[in-house]
N, C-alpha and C positions, 0 to 999 in steps of 0.2 A: 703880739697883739697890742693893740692902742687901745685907748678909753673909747674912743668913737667906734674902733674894730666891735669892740665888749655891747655897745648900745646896741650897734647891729644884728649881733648873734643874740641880743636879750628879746628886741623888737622882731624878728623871726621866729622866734618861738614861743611868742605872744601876740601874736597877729588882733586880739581882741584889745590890748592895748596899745595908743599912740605914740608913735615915738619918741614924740616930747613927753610922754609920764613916762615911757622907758627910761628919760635921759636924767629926768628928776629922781628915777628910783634908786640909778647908779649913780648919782652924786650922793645923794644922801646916805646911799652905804657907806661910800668912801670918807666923807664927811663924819659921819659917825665912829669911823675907824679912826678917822686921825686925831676927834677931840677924845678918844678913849685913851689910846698913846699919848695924848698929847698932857691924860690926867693921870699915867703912870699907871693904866689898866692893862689887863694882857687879856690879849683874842682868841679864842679859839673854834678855827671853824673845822667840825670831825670829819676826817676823812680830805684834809687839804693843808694842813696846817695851822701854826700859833705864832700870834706875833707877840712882841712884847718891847721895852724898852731895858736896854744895860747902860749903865753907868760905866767908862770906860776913865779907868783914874788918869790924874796928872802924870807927866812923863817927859821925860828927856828926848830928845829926837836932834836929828841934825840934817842942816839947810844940803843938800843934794850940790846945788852948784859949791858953795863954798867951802863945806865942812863944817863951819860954825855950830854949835851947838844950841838949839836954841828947848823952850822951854813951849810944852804944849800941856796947854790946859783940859782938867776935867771936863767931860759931855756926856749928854745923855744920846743914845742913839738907838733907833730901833733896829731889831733882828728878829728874822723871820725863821722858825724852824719849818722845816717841811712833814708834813703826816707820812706816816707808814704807808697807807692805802697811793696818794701821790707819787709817792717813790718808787713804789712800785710800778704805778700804768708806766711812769716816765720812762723805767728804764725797762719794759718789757710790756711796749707800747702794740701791740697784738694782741697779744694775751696769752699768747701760746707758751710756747718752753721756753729755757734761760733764751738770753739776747745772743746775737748772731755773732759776735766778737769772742764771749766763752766757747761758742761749737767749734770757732775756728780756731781756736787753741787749742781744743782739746784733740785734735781731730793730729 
């Protein structure tokens, strides 16, 4: 799903609001999200997941083509954990019993 996909399914099941405040309301989330990471805050939205920012140290690495060894510096980078509740529809997107891959092993 796209950002524009997201406005769509928000303006569908908001029919009392216009599209363009749908569009304003998803920027501004997103936006709020990124100067929150962006001030080393961590998110948490229950039942979907927590974002948050890691610090990924200095490091040795080497160029692919050549071998050469080269040197990669500290970054800060976000990661997203996923909620319990998420993990779950995701991988037993029905709702029913285990997913269709365990039966047929088990079987």
């Amino acid at each position: 799903m796209t950002k524009s996909g997201l406005i769509e399914k928000v303006a569908e099941q908001t029919p009392h609001i216009s599209k363009k405040d749908t569009e304003v309301v998803v920027n501004t989330i997103f936006d709020s999200m990124t100067d929150a990471l962006k001030e080393g805050a961590r998110i948490e939205i229950r039942g979907f997941g927590s974002f948050q920012v890691k610090l990924r140290e200095a490091r040795e690495g080497r160029n692919p083509k050549t071998g050469e060894e080269v040197q990669i510096p500290a970054k800060r980078t976000p990661f997203f954990k996923v909620g319990k509740e998420l993990k779950e529809m995701v991988d037993n997107p029905a709702g029913g019993s285990a997913p269709r891959a365990a039966e047929d092993s088990a079987a």
